[in-house]
Structures are given as C-alpha cells and as structure tokens.
C-alpha positions as a printed Julia matrix, in Angstrom:
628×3 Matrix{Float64}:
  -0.89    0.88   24.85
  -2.12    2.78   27.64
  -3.0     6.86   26.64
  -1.12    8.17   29.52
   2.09    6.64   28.85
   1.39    7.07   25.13
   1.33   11.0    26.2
   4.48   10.78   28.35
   6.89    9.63   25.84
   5.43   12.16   23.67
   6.11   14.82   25.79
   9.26   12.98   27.93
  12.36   14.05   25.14
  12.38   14.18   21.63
  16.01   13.08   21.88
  16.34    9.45   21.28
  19.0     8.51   23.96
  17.12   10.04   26.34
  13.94    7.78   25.79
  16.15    4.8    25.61
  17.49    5.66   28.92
  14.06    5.75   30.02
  12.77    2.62   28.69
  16.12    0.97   29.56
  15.98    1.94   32.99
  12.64    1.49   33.24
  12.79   -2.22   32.4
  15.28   -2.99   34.68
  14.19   -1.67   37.52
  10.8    -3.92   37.07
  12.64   -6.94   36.45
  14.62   -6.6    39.06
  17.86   -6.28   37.67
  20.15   -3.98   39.69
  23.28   -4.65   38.48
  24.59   -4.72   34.92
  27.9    -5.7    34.02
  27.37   -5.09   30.25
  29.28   -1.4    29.4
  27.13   -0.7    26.67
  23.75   -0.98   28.6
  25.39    0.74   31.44
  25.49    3.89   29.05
  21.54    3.67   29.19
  20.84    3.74   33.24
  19.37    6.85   34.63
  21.3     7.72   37.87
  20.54   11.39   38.02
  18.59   12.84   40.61
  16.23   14.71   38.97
  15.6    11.83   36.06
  14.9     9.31   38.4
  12.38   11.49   39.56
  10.69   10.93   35.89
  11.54    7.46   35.98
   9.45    6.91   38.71
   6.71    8.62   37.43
   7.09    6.51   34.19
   7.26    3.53   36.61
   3.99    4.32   38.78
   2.17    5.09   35.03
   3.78    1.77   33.51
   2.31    0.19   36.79
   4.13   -3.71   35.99
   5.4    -6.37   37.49
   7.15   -7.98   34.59
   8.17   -5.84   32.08
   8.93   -8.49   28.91
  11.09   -7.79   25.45
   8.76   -8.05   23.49
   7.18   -5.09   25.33
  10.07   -3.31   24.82
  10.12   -3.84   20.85
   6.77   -2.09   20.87
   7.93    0.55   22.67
  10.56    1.21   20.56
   8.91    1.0    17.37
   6.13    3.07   18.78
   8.53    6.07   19.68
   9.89    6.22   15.88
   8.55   10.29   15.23
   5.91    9.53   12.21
   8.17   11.65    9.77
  10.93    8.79    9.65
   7.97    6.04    9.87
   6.39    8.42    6.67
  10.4     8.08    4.96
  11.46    4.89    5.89
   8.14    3.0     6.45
   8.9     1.21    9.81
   5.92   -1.11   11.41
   6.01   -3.61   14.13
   5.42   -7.09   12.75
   3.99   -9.27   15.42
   5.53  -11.57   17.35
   3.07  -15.05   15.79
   4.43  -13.62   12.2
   7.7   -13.07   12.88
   7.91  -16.75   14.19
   6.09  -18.2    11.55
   8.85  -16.73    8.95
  11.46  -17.93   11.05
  10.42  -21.38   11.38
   9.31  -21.78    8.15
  12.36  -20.3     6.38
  14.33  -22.84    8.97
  12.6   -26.32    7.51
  13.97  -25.04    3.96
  17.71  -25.35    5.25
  17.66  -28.66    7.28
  19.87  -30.15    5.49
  22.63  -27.62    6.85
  24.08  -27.36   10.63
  21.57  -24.79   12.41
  24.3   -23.6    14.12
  26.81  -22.79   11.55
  23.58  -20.95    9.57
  24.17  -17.04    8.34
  20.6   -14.72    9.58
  20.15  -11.15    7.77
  17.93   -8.72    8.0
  18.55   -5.51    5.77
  16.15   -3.51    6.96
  16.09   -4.32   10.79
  14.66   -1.47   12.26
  14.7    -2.33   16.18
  15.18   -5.92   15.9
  12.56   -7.89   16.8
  13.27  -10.86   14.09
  16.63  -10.9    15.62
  14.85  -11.64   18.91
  13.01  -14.37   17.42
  15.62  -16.11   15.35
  17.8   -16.17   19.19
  15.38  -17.21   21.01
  14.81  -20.08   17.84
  18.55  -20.89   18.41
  18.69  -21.04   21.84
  16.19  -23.26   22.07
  17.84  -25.49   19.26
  21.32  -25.35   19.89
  23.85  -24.95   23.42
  25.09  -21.63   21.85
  24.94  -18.89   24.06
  23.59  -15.09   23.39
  27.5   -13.99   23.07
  27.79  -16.53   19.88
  25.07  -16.02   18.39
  25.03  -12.7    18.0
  28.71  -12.94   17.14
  27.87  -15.92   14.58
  24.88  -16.01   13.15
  22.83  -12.47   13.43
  23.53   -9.67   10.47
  21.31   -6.36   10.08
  21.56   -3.26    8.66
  19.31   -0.5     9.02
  19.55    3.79    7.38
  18.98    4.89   10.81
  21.31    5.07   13.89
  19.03    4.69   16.46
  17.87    1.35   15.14
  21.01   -0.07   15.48
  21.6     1.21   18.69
  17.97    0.2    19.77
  18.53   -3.38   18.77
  21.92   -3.76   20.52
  20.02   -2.71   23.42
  17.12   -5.1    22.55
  19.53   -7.79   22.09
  21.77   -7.03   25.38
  18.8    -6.73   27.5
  17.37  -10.21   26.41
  20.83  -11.62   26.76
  20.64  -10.38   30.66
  17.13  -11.18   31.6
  18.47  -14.64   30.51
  21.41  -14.36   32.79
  23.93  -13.68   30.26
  25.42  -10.74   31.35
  28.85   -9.97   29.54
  30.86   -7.22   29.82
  30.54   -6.71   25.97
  28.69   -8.46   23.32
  30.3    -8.49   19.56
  27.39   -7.75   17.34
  27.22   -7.67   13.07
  25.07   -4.54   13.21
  25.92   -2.12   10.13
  24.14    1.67    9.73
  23.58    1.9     5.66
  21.33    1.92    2.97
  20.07   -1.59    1.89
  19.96    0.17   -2.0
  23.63    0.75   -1.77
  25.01   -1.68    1.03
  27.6    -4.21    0.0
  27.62   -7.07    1.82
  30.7    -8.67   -0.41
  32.67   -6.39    1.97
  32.13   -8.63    4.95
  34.17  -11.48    5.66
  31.85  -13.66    7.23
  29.44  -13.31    4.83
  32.04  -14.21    1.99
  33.27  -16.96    3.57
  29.5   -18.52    3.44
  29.23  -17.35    0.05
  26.28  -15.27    1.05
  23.38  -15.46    3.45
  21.48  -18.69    4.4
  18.22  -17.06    4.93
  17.07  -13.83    5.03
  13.87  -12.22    6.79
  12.37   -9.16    7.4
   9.69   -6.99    6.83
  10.77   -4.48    4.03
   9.64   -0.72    4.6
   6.55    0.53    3.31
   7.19    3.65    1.32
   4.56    3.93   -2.31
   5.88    5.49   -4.92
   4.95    9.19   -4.44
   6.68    9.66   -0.84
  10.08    8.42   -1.79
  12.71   11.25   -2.31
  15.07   12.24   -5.17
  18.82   10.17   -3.69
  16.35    6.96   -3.27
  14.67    7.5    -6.27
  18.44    7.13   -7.68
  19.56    4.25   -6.04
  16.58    1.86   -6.73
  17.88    2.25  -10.48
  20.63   -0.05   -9.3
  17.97   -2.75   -9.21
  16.65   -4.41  -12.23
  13.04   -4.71  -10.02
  12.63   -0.94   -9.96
  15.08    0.48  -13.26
  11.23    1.67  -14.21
   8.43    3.1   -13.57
   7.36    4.19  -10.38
   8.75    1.7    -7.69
   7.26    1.57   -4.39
   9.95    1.04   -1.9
   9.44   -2.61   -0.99
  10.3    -4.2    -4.28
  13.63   -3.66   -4.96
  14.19   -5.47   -1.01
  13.27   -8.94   -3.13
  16.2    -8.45   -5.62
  18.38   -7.26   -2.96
  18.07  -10.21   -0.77
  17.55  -13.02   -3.38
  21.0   -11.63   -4.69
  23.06  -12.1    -1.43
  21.69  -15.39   -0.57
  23.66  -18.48   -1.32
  23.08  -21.05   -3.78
  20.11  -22.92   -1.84
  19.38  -19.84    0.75
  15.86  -18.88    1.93
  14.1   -15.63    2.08
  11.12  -14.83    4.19
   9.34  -11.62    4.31
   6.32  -10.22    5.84
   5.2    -7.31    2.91
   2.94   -5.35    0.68
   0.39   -7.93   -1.5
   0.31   -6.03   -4.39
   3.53   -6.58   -6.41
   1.74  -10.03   -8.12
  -1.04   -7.66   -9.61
  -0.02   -3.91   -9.66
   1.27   -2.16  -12.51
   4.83   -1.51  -10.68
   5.02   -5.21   -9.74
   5.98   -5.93  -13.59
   9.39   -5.76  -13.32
   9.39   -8.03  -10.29
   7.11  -10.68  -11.51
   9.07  -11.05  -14.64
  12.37  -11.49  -12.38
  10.5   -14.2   -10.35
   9.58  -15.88  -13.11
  13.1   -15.91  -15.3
  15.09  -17.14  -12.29
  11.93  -19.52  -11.73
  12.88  -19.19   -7.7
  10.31  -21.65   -5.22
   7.99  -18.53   -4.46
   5.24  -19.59   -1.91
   2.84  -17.12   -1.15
   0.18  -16.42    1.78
  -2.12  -13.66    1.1
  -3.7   -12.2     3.78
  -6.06  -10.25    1.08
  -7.99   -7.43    2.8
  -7.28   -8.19    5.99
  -5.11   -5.15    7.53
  -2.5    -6.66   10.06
  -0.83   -3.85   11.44
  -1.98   -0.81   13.74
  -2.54    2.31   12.18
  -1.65    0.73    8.71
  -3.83    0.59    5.92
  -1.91   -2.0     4.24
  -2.05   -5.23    2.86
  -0.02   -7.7     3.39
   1.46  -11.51    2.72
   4.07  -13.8     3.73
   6.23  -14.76    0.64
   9.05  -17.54    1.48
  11.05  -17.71   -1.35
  13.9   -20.1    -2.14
  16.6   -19.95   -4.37
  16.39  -23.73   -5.76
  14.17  -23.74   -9.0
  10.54  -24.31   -9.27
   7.86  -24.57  -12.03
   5.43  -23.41   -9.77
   4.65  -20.72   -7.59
   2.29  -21.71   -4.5
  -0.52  -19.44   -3.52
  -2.77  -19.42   -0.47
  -5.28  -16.62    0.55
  -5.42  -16.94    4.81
  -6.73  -14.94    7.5
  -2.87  -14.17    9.5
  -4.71  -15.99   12.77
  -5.22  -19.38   10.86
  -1.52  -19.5     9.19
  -0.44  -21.99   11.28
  -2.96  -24.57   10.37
  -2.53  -24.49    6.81
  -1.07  -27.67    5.18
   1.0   -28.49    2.35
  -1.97  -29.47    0.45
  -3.76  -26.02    0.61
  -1.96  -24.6    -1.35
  -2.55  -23.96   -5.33
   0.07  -24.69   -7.44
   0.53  -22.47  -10.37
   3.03  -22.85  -13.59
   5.15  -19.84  -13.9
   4.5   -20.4   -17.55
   0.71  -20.15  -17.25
   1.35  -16.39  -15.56
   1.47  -13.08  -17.19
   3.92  -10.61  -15.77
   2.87   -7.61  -17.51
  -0.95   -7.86  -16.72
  -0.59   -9.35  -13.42
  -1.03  -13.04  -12.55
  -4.37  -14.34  -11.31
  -3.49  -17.04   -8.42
  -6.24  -18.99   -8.87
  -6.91  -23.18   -9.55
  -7.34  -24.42  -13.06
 -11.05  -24.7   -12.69
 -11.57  -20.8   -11.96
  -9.04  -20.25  -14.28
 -10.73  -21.71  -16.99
 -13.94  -19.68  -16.21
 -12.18  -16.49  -16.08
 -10.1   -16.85  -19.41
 -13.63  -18.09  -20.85
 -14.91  -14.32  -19.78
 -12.12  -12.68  -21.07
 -11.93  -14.12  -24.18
 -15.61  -13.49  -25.12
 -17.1   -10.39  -26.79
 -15.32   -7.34  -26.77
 -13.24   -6.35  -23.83
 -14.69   -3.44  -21.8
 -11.66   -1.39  -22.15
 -11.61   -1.59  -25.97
 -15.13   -1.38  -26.47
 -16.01    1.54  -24.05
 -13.41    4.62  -22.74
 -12.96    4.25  -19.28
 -12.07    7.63  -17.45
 -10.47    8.74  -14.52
 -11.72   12.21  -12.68
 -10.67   15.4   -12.87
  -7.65   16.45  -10.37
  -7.37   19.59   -8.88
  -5.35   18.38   -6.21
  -7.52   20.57   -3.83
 -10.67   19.93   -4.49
 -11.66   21.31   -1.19
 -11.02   24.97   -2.6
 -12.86   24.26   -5.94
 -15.71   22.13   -5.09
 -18.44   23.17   -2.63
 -22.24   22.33   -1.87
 -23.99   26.02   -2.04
 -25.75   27.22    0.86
 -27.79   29.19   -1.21
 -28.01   30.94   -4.21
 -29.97   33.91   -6.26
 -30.22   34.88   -9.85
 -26.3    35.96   -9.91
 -24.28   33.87   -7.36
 -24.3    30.68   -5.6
 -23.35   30.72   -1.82
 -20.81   28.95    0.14
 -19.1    29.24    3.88
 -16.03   28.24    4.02
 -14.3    28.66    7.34
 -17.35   30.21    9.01
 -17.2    32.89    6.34
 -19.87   33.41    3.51
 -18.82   34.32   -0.23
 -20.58   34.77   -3.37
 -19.18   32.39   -6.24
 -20.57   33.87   -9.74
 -23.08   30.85  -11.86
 -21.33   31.28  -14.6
 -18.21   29.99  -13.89
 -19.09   27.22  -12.21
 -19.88   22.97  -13.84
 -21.78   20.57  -12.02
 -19.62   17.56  -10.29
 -19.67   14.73   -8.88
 -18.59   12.33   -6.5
 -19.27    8.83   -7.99
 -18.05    6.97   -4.61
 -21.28    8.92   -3.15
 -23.41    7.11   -5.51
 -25.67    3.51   -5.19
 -28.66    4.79   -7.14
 -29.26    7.16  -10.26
 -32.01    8.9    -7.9
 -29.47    9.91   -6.06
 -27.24   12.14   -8.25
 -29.2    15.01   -7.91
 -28.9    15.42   -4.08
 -25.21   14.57   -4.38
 -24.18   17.29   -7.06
 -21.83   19.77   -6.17
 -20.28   23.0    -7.9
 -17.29   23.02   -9.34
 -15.29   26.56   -9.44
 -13.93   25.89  -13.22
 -11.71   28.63  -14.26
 -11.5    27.52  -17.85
 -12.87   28.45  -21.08
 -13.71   25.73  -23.54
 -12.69   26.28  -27.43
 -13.58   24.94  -30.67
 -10.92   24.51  -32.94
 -11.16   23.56  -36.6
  -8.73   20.61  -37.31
  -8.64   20.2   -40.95
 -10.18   20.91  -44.17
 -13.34   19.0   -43.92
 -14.39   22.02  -40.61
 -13.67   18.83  -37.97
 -13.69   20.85  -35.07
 -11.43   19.86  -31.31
 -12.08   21.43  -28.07
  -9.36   22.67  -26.51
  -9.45   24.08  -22.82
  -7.94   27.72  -22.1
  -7.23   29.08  -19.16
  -9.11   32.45  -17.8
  -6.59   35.29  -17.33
  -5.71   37.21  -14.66
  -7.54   40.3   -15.69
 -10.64   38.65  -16.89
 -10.76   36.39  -13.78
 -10.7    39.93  -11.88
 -13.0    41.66  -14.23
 -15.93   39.43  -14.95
 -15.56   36.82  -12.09
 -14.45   39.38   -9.45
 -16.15   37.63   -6.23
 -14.71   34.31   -7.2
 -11.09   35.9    -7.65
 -11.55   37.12   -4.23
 -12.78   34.13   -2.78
  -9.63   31.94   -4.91
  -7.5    34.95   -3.31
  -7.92   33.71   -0.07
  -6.93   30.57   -0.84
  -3.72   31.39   -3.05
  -1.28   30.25   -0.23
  -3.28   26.36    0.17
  -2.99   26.12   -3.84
   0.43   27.05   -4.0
   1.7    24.02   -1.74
   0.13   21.74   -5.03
   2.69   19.43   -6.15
   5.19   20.09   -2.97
   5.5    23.59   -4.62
   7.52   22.44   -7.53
   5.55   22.85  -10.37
   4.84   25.76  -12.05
   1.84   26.67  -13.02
   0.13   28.44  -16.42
  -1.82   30.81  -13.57
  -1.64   30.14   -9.92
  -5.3    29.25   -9.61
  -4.86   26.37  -12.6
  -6.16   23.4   -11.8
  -3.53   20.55  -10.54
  -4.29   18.65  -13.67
  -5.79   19.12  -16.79
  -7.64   15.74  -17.23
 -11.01   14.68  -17.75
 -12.0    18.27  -18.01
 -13.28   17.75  -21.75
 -15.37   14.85  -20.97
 -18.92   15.15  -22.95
 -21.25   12.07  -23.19
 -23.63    9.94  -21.55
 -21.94    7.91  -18.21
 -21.53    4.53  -16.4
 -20.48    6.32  -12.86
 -18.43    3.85  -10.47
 -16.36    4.24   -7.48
 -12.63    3.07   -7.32
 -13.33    0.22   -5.15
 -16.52   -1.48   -3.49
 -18.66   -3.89   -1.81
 -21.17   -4.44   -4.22
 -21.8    -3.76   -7.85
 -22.09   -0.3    -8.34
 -22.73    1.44  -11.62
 -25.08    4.63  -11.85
 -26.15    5.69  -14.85
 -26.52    9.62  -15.7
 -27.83   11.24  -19.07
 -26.13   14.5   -17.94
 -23.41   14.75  -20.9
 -21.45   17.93  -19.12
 -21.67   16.2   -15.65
 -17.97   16.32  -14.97
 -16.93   13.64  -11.55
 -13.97   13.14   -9.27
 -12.61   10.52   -7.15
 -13.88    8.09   -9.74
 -14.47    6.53  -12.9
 -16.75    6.79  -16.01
 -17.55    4.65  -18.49
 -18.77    7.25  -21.38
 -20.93    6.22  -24.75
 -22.79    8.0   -27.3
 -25.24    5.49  -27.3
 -27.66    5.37  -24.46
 -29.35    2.11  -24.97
 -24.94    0.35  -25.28
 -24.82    2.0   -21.89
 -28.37    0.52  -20.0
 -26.77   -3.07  -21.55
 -23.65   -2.21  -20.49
 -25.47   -1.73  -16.69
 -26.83   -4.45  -16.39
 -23.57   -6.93  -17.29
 -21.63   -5.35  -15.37
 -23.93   -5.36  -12.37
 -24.58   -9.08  -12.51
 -23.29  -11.89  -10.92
 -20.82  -13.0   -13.57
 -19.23   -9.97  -13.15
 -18.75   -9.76   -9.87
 -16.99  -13.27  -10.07
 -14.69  -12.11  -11.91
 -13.6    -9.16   -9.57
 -13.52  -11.12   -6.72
 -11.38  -13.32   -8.51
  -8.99  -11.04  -10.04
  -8.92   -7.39   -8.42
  -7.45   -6.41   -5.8
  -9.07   -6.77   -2.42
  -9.37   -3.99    0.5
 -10.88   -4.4     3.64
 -14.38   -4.83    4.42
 -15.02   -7.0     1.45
 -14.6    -4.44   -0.56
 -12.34   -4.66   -4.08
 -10.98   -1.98   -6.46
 -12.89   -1.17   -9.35
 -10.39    0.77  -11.38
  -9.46    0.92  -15.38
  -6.67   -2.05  -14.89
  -8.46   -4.44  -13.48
 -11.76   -4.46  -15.41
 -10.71   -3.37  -18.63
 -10.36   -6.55  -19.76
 -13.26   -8.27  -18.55
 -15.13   -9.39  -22.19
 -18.37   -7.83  -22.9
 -20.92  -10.7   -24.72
 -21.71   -9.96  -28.22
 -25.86   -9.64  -28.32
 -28.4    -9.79  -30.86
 -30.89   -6.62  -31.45
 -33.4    -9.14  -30.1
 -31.57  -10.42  -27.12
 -30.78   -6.75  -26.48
 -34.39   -5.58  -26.13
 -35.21   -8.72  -23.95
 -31.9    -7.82  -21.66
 -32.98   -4.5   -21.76
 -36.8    -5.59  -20.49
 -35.52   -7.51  -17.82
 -35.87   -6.28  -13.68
 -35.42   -8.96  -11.79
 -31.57   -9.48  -10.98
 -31.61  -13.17  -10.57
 -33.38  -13.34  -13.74
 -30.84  -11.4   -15.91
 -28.22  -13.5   -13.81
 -29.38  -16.65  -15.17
 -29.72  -14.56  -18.84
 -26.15  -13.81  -18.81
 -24.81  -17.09  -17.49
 -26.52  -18.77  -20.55
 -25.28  -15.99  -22.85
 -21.39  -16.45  -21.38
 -21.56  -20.14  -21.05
 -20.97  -20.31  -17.48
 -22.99  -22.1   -14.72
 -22.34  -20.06  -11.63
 -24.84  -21.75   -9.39
C-alpha cells in the first residue's frame, strides 16, 4: 500500500465511522456508482461540504480507476489500531488461501445441496471469507446476494466495527454486482466466540449445527491474553491448562457446533502438533479420531508484518485412523495431490511430546536415535539464561575501565559501574566459534551475594543467592546505586507492574544465576549446528542455552555429536522450523535426542578426529544409520 495514503488514514480520524465513510465513499465514487438504494450504505456517503473536500484529496492520492473489494478488505483490516490487532490478533488472510479453504472444505460436503449448506465464521473480523464463500455460491447456484446472506452466511466477531465493516463489505459487493436492495437481512452477531451460543439460533438448530466452518482464528500467545479471556478459555477442554495461546480453543469451539459430517477449515498457527500447549489439543484430535489433514507451510511467514507460522488444517468430523500431513510452500498448494500426502496412525502419535509428521522410513531412523544411548536431557542439564527482564539496564559492553570501575554511556551519559559487583555474560546467539567469546563478553550489573549453606551433618554445603540491601547497595556500590537510580522507573514497569519485588532493583527472575561448570553454549534456534564450548565455570549467559558438565573431555564428545550430521537430521526432522532455514534449538526439542554409548577407546579416537565428514561417517557407523 502506497505510504501516502498509508499516512492519511493515519492521520484522517481515529473514529471508525468516519474512515468507513471515507473508504465507502471513496469506492463508490471510482466505480461509478452514484446512486445507492441500500439504507444501510447510505449511512456511509460523505455529502458534507467540507468532507468531500478530504474525499477528494483521498481520491487524487488513491489515484484509481477501479477500486475492487478485495481492495477494500485490505483497507479495512489495515485500519484496525495495532492495540486491538495486539488483543484480538486480526490479520488479512489472502485472497488464494481463503479460496483454497473454501473449495476444499466444499468437496467434503458434496453429497449435500450447496445451496441449502450452513457457512460460519466465529471470528470474522471484516469478512473477507464471507466474500469468498458468495462469490463460490454465486457462481454455483442462481441464489442471489439477498439469499445468501440471509441463508447461508453466519459470523460473529468481539468487535463492533467488524460487523459493521463486513455488512458494508458484503452490501457493497452485492451493488457492484447490481444487486442493490433497499435492505439486506444478514446473520451477523457481536460476541465472544469463548462464550457465544450458537444453540440460541434457530437456523442453526434446525441444521443441527454448521456444515462447514472457516476462518482464520486470532493470533494472541499466551502472555498477551487478559484476565476475563484467560477465564473463559477454561470452558474449553483444549485450553482447561496450562498456558493456552488464543487460537486453540477456536478448534474445539468449531468442531463442537458442526453437524454430524460438517467440515472445518482454518488458516492458523503451526505449532499446536508440537508445542507444549498443543497437548491438550492433540489428545482431543486424537480421542474423537476426526479426518485432520494438514498443510504446513513450515518457516515460511505468509502474512505482512507477522512473524508467524502458519498451516491449513481441514478437518472433518467423520472418523479417521489417520491424520494427513504435507509440508508446502502456500504458492504451490494448489498443485498438491491426494497422493502427497503422508498418512499417519493416530495411534503411532504422542500427544504429550508432540507428534513427528513424518513417513515410516524417517520414522524409523528417528526412533532408532532416540532410543540409543542416553538421552541428552537425562544425561546432561540443559539450562535456560538468566532473566532480568531488562537486560538493557543490567548488561552493558564497558567503554573503558581503571583499577576501580568499568565505564559505560548510556543515553549519551557516562557512569562508573564498581568491578566488584559485576559477572561476566554472555550472549550465546552471538556465538559460532569458541574464539569468539572473548570479544562478545559483556558485564553483568549482579546485585546479589552468593552464600554457602551447610545442608546436613556430613558439612554438604548449598549456595543460596541473597539479595544486596538497600543500605549496602548505597554504601559500598554507591556509583552503581546511582546509575540503577536512574533507571528505577524502566524496572518498575517489569512484569506489567504487578509483581512485587524483594528490592526494586531485583532481578526479574532468579534463574540460572547459580550456574557453575564447564558449558555447551547454543542459541534458541539456528541455521547450522552451533555449539561453543567455554571452560569459564562462572560465565553466566542469556538469551540462550547451556549444556553444563563437570567433565570436560563428556563435553568435547558431547561437541562433536551434536554438531554432526546425524544430529542435524534429527532437528530438521522434528523441531520446529522458523524462517530462513533456521530451527529452534531449545530444551524440548533436543532433550531427547539419544546420546551413543562409547568406549574409552572410541572416545579418544572421536576425540582425535577434525575433519567433519570424517566424524560424520564415525557417528553414522556408531548409530547405525546410513545418511548418505
């Protein structure tokens, strides 16, 4: 979209009728359309003097001949202030997706009259499925726009303006059609899909529940959802637990008011067949054993401004066995054929873990790995970093230093930070090489004394961590209390301001602060391999993982397994993907990739060994797996 319009809605009204009035005008005037007869769309023409001055401003910047609906979809979805996109998670799914769905969720109810068929959307935002599935039924049927939005279209959305904006979609495509009635009869309902009951409406009883339902659920994690929706998605068995993102409790919700044989088809987040919060889901998938076809689009990020990742699930409510499983770039889904896909037991996936959608052959290989050895995650601790949540006020590269103080600017002014209560950190997604670590340590502002505790009778001792007081902080550290001073108001906003706090410059969290031992560094997610070794035992890291040992000779082993080919298979295979090529490295999914047992001899050998295609082809011997 062009900047200059982009910076005239911005600065055009903040009130939504007003920027429908624009847009609505705006599009009529450059299709040509000078009269309406439709009262509601009337409501939405600019006749005022002084805003058809702006209109015509908006119309020389707009500079069209044809203005089309779909246009106006993006429009709409683009003016959505990013605070209710941050709550509710609206994004515009294309137009090639949103047909896709439709067809596709169309072939799985042939056997019924097309025009008799029952079309939700619970979470419609501005409509644009509902233009799809028309312009599908037009094209199909002799029905015209009045019937079929009177017949066959349901949505609900939680915000006014999206129903309003996709009566106005709907109207507008109605008229550019030359349909132009005084007043359509729409099935648009403002509610919240966790709490909407849909056994309230007759024509949705009378069909004993939807035929299909499609949409593109809103994408809300976990950690932005507020207190009255954390309440209602305990309603849903999908998200009773745990820390729900927002999308999964949208299966449940439509697979529950479909009827016997209806069809749901969703554009949404990939994750829920791997992640930790897609437990509850996976297990409901496969206890109902519903037809679940999948099409991952993997790392590929299909929306503007979105760095999410997506699929296409269709999902019917006939049993299956199986579950069917495609990864696709979204550009090639229309060639893909029935025999594509892989087709995988429900009984051969684990819901707690996570299933791996893979064939039997790569299946094989990666239960082989799993199975041998030790797993990683038993046989090592595996470690998250340290969390101030503000690591920008604690951790800084010195400018300088002297016997007393290290240096740092901060907002174009200098202050002293006294050595001594400073670590050394780290920022392991910095790393590719152990030569590196040195340029790439930073100072961490550690307000924390460490303790030695006895624990029982035989002297055992603990450490504990203990947080400076006020008055010591003042007294012995007085430059960095000064410095932290300045900063008081940032720190306080921690945690949304809710938590209290032991003192006010605490750290946000108290983990990995104790850490002592030789370290595996790695990033949360990457292209490559990437494990970096350091012999610093106090070395404390954030934004990543360690893999600690006492032992540095288990560690070098440990190096060189995990930065070999086999084990790089096996993330490919079964982590999750991001864009770029790159996957996620984290605790879950590599903790249980099996670590071969070795001789002493085979260790010093393994341990001799440079060349990486060399140890490869050790390895694959040692594992039993030819991956040439």
């Amino acid at each position: 979209m062009n900047q200059n319009i982009i910076k005239y809605l911005e600065k055009y009204s903040s009130d939504t009728k007003d920027v429908n009035r624009l847009l609505v005008s705006s599009f009529l005037s450059i299709n040509k359309i000078f009269k309406v007869n439709n009262v509601f769309i009337n409501n939405y023409i600019i006749h005022e003097d002084d805003e058809l001055e702006q209109l015509n401003e908006f119309l020389e910047l707009l500079n069209k001949d044809v203005f089309e609906v779909e246009e106006l979809i993006e429009f709409f979805e683009f003016v959505i202030s990013p605070e209710d996109k941050e709550i509710n998670g609206a994004v515009f799914t294309p137009e090639y997706i949103r047909k896709y769905i439709v067809e596709n969720t169309l072939k799985n109810q042939n056997n019924k009259n097309i025009n008799n068929l029952k079309f939700g959307d619970i979470a419609c935002g501005c409509g644009g499925f509902f233009k799809t599935i028309t312009e599908k039924l037009k094209k199909d049927t002799n029905k015209t726009y009045y019937d079929i939005y009177n017949d066959n279209i349901f949505g609900l959305d939680i915000q006014d303006y999206s129903i309003v904006r996709t009566k106005i979609l709907l109207c507008l495509l109605a008229i550019v059609n030359n349909e132009d009635c005084k007043e359509f009869q729409f099935n648009l309902f403002r509610g919240n899909a966790l709490s909407y009951d849909w056994t309230k409406i007759e024509k949705i009883i009378s069909n004993n529940g939807f035929d299909i339902i499609v949409g593109n659920p809103p994408y809300v994690g976990a950690s932005k959802i507020d207190e009255e929706t954390k309440s209602l998605l305990k309603n849903w068995s999908v998200s009773k637990s745990g820390k729900s993102d927002l999308y999964i409790p949208f299966f449940e919700i439509a697979l529950e008011n479909l009827n016997n044989d209806g069809v749901l088809g969703y554009i949404t987040v990939n994750t829920f067949y791997k992640s930790l919060n897609g437990r509850s889901v996976r297990s409901y998938f496969s206890r109902n054993r519903f037809d679940l076809t999948i099409i991952d689009f993997r790392g590929e990020q299909l929306f503007k401004n979105r760095s999410t990742y997506t699929c296409i699930c269709l999902i019917s409510k006939l049993e299956s066995n199986t579950v069917k499983y495609i990864k696709s770039k979204s550009s090639e889904i229309n060639s893909i054929k029935k025999s594509n896909y892989i087709n995988i037991l429900y009984s051969d996936l684990n819901d707690f873990d996570g299933w791996f959608l893979i064939d039997k052959k790569t299946k094989k290989i990666i239960n082989k790995i799993e199975s041998i050895g030790q797993k990683l995650g038993t046989k090592f601790e595996i470690r998250n970093g340290f969390a101030t949540l503000k690591n920008n006020v604690y951790v800084f590269t010195p400018t300088g230093e002297n016997d007393e103080f290290y240096f740092m600017s901060k907002d174009k002014i200098e202050y002293s930070i006294e050595k001594s209560i400073c670590r050394e950190a780290i920022k392991p997604n910095t790393l590719k090489l152990a030569s590196e670590i040195e340029n790439h340590t930073e100072k961490l502002i550690f307000p924390y004394i460490i303790e030695n505790i006895e624990i029982n009778l035989f002297k055992e001792k603990k450490q504990t961590l203990k947080i400076i007081d006020k008055n010591t902080l003042k007294r012995k550290y007085s430059n960095t209390y000064r410095y932290l001073n300045t900063q008081k108001e940032i720190l306080s906003k921690r945690d949304k301001g809710k938590k209290k706090y032991e003192e006010w410059y605490a750290f946000g969290r108290n983990q990995a602060l104790l850490i002592s031992g030789y370290k595996l560094l790695l990033p949360y997610i990457t292209s490559e391999p990437c494990f970096v070794y350091t012999e610093n035992q106090d070395l404390l890291f954030y934004n990543g993982y360690a893999i600690i040992s006492d032992s540095i000779e288990e560690l070098h082993i440990l190096q060189k397994i995990l930065m070999s080919k086999i084990f790089w298979f096996y993330i490919e295979t079964t982590s999750k993907p991001y864009a770029g090529n790159y996957f996620s490295v984290a605790k879950n999914y590599i903790k249980n990739f099996g670590i071969v047992d070795l001789t002493d001899n085979e260790k010093i050998e393994l341990l001799k060994l440079d060349d990486k295609d060399v140890i490869d082809e050790f390895l694959m011997v040692k594992y039993g797996i030819n991956l040439n």
